[in-house]
Each structure stands twice: as structure tokens, then as C-alpha cells.
C-alpha positions in Angstrom: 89.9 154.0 423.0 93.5 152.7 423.1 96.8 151.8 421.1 96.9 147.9 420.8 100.5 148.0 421.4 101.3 148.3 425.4 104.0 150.6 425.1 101.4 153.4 423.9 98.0 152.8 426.4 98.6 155.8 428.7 95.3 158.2 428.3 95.6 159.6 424.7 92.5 161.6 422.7 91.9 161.2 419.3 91.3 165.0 417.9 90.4 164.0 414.8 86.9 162.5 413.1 88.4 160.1 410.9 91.5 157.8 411.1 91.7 155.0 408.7 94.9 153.1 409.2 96.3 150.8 406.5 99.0 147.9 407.3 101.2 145.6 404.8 104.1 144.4 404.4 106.5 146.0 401.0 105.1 146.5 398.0 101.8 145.4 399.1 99.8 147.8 397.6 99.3 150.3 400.9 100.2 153.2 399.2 98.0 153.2 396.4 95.2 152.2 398.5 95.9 155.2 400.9 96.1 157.4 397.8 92.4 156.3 396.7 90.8 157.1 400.0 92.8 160.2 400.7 91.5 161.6 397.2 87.7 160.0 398.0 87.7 161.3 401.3 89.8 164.7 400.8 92.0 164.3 403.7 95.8 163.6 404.3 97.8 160.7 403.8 100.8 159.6 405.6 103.1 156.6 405.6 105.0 155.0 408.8 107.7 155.7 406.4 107.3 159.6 406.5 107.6 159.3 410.1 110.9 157.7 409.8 112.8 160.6 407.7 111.7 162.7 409.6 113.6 161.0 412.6 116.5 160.3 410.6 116.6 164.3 409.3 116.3 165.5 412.9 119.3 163.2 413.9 121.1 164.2 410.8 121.5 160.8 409.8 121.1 159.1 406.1 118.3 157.2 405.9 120.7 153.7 406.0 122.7 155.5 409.2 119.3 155.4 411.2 118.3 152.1 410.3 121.5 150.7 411.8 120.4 152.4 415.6 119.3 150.1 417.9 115.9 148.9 416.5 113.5 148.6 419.5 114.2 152.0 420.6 113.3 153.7 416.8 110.8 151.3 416.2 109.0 152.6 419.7 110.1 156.2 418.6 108.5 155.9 415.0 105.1 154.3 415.9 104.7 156.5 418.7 105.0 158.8 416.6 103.0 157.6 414.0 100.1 157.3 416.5 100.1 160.9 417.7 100.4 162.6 414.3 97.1 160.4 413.4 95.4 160.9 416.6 95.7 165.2 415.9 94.2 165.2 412.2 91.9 163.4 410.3 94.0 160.9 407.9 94.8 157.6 406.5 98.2 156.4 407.7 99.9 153.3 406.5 102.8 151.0 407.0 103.4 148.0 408.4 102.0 148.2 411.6 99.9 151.5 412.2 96.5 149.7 413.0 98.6 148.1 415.8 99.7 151.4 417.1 96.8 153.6 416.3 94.3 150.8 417.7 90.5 151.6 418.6 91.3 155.3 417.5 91.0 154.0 413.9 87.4 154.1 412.4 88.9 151.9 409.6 91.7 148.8 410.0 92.7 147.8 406.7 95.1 144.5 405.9 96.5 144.7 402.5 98.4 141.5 401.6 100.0 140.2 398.3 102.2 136.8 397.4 105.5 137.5 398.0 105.7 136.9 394.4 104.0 139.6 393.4 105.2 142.3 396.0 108.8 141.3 394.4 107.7 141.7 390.4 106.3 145.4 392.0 109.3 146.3 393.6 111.6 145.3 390.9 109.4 147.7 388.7 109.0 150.3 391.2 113.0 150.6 392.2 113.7 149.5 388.7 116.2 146.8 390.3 116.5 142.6 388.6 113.5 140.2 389.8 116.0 138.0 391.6 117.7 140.8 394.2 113.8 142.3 394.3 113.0 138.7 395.6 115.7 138.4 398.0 114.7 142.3 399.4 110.9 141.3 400.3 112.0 137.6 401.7 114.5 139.5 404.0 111.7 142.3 404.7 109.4 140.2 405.6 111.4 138.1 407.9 112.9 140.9 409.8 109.8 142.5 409.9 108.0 139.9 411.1 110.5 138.6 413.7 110.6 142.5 415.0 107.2 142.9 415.6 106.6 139.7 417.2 109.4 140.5 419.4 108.6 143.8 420.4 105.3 144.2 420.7 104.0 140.1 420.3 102.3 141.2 416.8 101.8 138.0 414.1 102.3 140.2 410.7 100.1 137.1 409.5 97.2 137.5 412.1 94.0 139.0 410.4 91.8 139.2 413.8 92.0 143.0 414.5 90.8 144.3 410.7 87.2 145.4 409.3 88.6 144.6 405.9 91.4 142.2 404.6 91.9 142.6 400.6 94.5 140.4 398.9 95.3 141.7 395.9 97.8 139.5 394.4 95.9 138.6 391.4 93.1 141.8 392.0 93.1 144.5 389.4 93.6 148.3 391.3 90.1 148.8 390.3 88.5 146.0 391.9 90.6 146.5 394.8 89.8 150.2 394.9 85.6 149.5 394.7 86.1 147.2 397.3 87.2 149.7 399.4 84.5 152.2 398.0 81.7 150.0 399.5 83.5 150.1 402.8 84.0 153.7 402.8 80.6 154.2 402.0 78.8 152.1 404.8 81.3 154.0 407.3 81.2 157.2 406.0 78.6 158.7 403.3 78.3 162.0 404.0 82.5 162.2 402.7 82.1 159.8 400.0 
């Protein structure tokens, strides 16, 4: 078993019986799928994101101060991190690239993917901002995000290859979207289900 990302394929052990990681890109819906299988499966949830204040608090930066630092070096920092928090406990972590980083130690790759459209009508509700600055946020999201990860580690955010399960939910209601990922969860593990 192995990280997909180079940076992270020295000899690693996964201590854990389940890892299920999650990737999308904002307001895709990651969250709230991670929620529903944390609850179904009674184990802990985690987001790339946690991963990052906790970088920022032990710098004793703002959250805006440590997204200014050089970017390869954090980005390394945070899904390294990311990858051996998962790989000590059995979880579901998500973000935008954690089945990159958590590889062939996760029993479950999820893709969650929405139209930008619709990941901008969520954040506006979500961060209670206009739908015109919440459409400008996930276009410029998207395109650093993408351009970073292709950069660093050669990852195409729009590449499907490397997940058991890709669920669009752009026009999907949360409970379709949630017994979809029942009937995975229950092929791959019943005894938790």
C-alpha cells in the first residue's frame, strides 16, 4: 500500500481498519457526505481543512497569514499530514485531494463533484455572501486548485480513474446521494453498517 502522491511513498503502515477518503472541490458536498458515513459507520471525520488550522495555530498565524506562505511547501506539509493522521485511526477524511495522498491505504475513494453553478448557490447560502462574489470565489478556487495540484504533484482535479465511486450531485437530492453511498458502504463493510 502506498500514497499516490511521490512525495509520500517511503514505507508507511496503515494502523487503522477503515479509511474512507472523500475528495472535491468547494462546496461540493464532501462534508455532508463525510458526516453521513461517520454517523453510519461510528467513526471520526476529518477535513484537509482541519489539518490546515492546525498548521496555521502552531505557527501562530491567521488563517489568511498562512495561506500567503509559500504554497508547495504547506501544501506538502498539510497532505502529509493529512495522510498520517488517517493512516493511525479508523476515519473518513476529506478535501480536495486526500484520496491522492492517502492512496491504496483507503478502503473507499470517493469523487464528489457538482456544477460550478451549484457549488456557488451553496456557498453563497453557506457564507451567507451575494451569488455573484460566491461565483467569482469557486471559479478562482477551482483554478488555483487545479493549477496547484497539477503542478505539484501532476493530479487532473477532473480525472475520475483512481475512485470506487464518483457521485455528481448537482441536481441529486442529499438523500439519494446519501443511499447511494449506503449501498457502497454496505458491499464494503456490513458488519459496521
Amino acid at each position: 500500500m502506498e500514497s499516490f502522491i511521490d512525495e509520500f511513498k517511503d514505507d508507511r503502515e496503515k494502523n487503522s481498519d477503515i479509511i474512507i477518503a472523500i475528495d472535491g472541490m468547494a462546496a461540493a458536498g464532501k462534508g455532508t457526505v463525510a458526516r453521513f458515513i461517520a454517523d453510519k459507520l461510528n467513526i471520526e471525520h476529518f477535513s484537509a481543512s482541519d489539518v490546515f488550522y492546525q498548521v496555521a495555530d502552531e505557527r501562530n498565524l491567521e488563517d489568511h497569514e498562512l495561506s500567503e506562505e509559500a504554497e508547495k511547501e504547506l501544501d506538502l506539509e498539510i497532505d502529509r499530514r493529512t495522510l498520517e493522521r488517517a493512516l493511525e485511526q479508523d476515519c473518513i477524511v476529506e478535501g480536495r485531494i486526500p484520496c491522492y495522498a492517502v492512496g491504496s491505504f483507503a478502503d473507499l475513494k470517493i469523487k464528489i463533484k457538482a456544477d460550478p453553478s451549484e457549488r456557488a448557490r451553496r456557498l453563497a447560502g453557506r457564507e451567507d455572501i451575494e451569488i455573484e462574489e460566491s461565483e467569482k470565489i469557486v471559479e478562482k478556487r477551482d483554478r488555483e486548485d487545479s493549477r496547484r495540484y497539477k503542478e505539484y504533484y501532476g493530479i487532473n482535479t477532473s480525472d475520475t480513474e483512481i475512485y470506487d465511486i464518483v457521485i455528481d450531485n448537482t441536481d441529486l437530492s442529499i438523500n439519494k446521494q446519501n443511499k447511494l453511498v449506503l449501498e457502497e458502504l454496505e458491499k464494503l463493510f456490513p458488519e459496521k453498517v
